[in-house]
Structures are given as C-alpha cells and as structure tokens.
C-alpha positions in Angstrom: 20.8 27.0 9.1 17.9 29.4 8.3 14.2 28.4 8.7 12.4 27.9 5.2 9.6 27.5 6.8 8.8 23.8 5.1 6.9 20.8 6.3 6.0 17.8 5.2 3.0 17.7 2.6 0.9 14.8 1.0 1.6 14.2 -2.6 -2.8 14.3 -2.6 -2.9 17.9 -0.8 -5.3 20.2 -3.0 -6.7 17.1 -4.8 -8.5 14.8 -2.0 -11.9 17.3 -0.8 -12.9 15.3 2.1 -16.9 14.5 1.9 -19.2 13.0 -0.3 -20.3 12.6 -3.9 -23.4 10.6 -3.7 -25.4 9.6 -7.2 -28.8 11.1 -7.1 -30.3 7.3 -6.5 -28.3 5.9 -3.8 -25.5 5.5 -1.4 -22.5 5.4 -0.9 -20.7 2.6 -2.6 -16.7 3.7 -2.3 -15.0 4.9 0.5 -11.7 6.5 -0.2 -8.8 7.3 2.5 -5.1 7.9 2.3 -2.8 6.4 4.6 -1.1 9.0 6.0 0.3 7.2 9.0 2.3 4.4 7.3 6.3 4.3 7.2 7.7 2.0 4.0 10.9 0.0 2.9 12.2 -2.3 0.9 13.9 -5.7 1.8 16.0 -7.1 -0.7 17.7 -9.9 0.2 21.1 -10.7 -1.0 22.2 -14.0 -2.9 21.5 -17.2 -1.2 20.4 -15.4 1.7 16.6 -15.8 1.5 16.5 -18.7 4.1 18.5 -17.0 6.6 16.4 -14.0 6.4 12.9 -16.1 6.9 14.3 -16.9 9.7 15.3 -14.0 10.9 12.1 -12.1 10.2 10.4 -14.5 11.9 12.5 -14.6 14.9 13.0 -11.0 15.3 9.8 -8.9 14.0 7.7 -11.8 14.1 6.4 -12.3 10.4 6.8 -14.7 8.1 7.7 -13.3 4.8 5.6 -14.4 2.1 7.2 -16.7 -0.8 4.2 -15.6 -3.3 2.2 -12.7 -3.9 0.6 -12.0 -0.1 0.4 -9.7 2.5 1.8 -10.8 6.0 1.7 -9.7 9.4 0.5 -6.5 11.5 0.2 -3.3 12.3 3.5 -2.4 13.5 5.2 -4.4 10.9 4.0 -6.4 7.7 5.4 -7.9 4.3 4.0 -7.3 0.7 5.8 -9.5 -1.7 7.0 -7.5 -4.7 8.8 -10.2 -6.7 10.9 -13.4 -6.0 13.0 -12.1 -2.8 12.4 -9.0 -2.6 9.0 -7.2 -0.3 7.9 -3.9 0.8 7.9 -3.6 4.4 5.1 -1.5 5.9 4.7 0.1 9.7 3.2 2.7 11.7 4.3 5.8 11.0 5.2 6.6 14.8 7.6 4.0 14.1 9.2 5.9 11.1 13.2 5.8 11.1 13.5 3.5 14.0 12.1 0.8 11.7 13.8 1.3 8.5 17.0 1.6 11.4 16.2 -1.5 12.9 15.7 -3.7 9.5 18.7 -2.3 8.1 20.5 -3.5 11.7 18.5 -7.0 12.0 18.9 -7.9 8.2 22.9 -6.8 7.7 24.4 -9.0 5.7 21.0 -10.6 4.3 19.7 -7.4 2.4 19.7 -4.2 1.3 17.1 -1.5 3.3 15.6 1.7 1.2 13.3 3.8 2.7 10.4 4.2 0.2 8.4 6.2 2.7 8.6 9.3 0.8 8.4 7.2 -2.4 5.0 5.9 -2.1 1.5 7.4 -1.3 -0.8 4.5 0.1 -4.3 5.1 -0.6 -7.2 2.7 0.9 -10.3 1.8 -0.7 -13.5 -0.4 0.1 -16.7 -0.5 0.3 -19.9 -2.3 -1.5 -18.9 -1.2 -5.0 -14.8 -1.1 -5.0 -14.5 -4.6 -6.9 -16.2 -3.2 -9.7 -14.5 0.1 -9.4 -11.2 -1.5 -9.5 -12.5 -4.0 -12.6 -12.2 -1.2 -14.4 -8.7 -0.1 -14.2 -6.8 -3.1 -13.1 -5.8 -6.2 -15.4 -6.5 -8.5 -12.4 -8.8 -11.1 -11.3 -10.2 -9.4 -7.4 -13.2 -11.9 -7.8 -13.5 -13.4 -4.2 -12.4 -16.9 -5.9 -9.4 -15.2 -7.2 -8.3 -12.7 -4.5 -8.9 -12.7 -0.8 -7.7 -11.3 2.4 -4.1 -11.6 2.3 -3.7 -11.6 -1.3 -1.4 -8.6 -3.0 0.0 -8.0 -6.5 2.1 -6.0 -8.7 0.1 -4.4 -11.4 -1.0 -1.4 -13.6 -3.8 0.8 -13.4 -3.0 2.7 -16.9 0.9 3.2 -17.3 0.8 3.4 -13.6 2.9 0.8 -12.1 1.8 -0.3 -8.2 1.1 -2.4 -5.5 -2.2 -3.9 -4.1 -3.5 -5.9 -1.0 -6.4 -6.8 0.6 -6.5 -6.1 3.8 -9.7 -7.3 4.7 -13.6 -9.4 3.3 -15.8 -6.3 3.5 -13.4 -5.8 1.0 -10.8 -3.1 2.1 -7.5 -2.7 -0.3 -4.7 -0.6 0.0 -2.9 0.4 -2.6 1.0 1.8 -2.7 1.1 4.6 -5.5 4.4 5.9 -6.7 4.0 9.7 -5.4 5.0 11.3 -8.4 1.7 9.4 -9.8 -0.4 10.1 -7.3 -2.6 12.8 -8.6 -3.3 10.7 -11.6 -4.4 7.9 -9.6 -6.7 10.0 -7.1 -8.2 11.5 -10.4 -9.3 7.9 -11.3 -10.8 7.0 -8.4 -12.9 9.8 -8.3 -13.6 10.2 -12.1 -14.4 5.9 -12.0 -16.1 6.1 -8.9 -18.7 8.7 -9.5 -21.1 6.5 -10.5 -21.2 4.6 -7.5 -21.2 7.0 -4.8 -17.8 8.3 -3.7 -16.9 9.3 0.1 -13.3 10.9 1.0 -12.7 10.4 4.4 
C-alpha cells in the first residue's frame, strides 16, 4: 500500500496558539490544556450484568465503577458515569489499543467495548476563575457545595452535548468534547474567558 503521507492530528490543530492572553489589570485566571495523551471507551454493560461487571472491574483493573454521576479511579484506568450502566473509560494513551483490547477481553459477555478515542477531544481547564467561566455556558450547579472532586456529569454547553469531571479542589476539570465539536467549544473558552486572563498551555 502506497504512503499518503498522513498522521494523526488534533481536532484543535490551527485553533489552540499556545501562550497568553492576559486583561490589561491582572493575571492569569484560566489555564487551558488539551489532553492529548488519553485513550477512551465505552463500557456498556449488558442486561442483568451490572453486578457481575462491578465485580469484575474491581477485581481485574482495580476500580469501582461508579453507580451515580462520578469519576473513579487513576491514571492508567478510570470510570466517568454517563448514564444508568453505562461509563466512559479513560487511560493513558501509551496504553491505547491494549486497553480497549483488554476491556473488551475482561468484560466479554458483560458489555459491549467502543473505542471513542478518536471520538472525543478532552480538554482541561482550571484555574482561579474557571467556575465562573464555566457558569456561563453550563446549566449546572459547580458551586463547591454542589460539585467536588470526583463529581462528573452529562450536560450542554450550547447545543453541544458533553462530559465533565473534576479532577481536582484547585479546581481542575476535564471535559470530553465530541471532536467534530471541538472547534466550537475551544472558540468559547477563549471568546468567555478573555476577561479573565486566558493561558494555553
């Protein structure tokens, strides 16, 4: 087969300058990232088979999957719920086809594996001023009362359907984009975050 010459490209290449776009009378108050180094796939689990496969995510990978909207686990593998049986599994890149590989072998018979890798472009945000940022797009509550570490939903920003957790309390989110959608989220963020001091890492 000839050489075309392709490689793989980010869904934000040509959109995300990396540096800063500070307001003339302060800081920086959002720092913006993509998470280029993150391998995705969905775990649905077949009927009656949700016990069975909390026990075998547990046993196997090590994770407990979460029952409710919530973020579990680690670096090499984690759970985001994204309805009732049904999550979005997340690794390291490095990892890439031998984890989508090795759920679809450890889960036979309890769900069905898609690799969303290609799907999705995960984008992380934080800093001092990304609640209010986010206030303005998304119809959710991120007030530390409401949403903390560990906390995820599904939810618009516009007509955008998409995923968000918090990863951490300075806060840090990440947030899983359709990539076809991409561009239209990344021209939020900076558009809604000028105000505040924007930094593309």
């Amino acid at each position: 087969m000839a050489n075309l010459g392709l490689a793989p490209r980010s869904a934000l290449a040509g959109l995300a300058d990396i540096g800063r776009r500070e307001p003339s009378a302060g800081g920086v108050g959002v720092f913006v990232s993509e998470r280029s180094n993150v391998t995705l796939a969905s775990v649905v689990v077949r009927r009656n088979a949700t016990a069975a496969l909390v026990l075998r995510m547990r046993e196997v990978f090590g994770v407990e999957p979460p029952l409710q909207p919530r973020h579990t686990g680690g670096d090499d593998v984690a759970l985001l719920w994204t309805g009732p049986a049904q999550w979005l599994a997340i690794g390291a890149r490095a990892n890439g086809d031998a984890l989508v590989g090795r759920l679809r072998t450890e889960l036979s018979g309890l769900a069905s594996i898609s690799d969303q890798t290609d799907g999705h472009v995960v984008i992380r945000l934080r800093g001092p001023d990304v609640r209010d940022l986010l206030a303005r797009g998304l119809p959710i509550d991120l007030h530390v009362s409401a949403f903390a570490p560990g906390h995820a939903a599904v939810t618009m920003l516009g007509q955008v359907g998409l995923y968000i957790w918090q990863v951490d309390a300075q806060p840090t989110y990440d947030l899983a984009v359709p990539t076809s959608y991409a561009a239209y989220v990344w021209r939020w963020i900076a558009a809604s975050a000028a105000q505040f001091g924007l930094s593309v890492d």
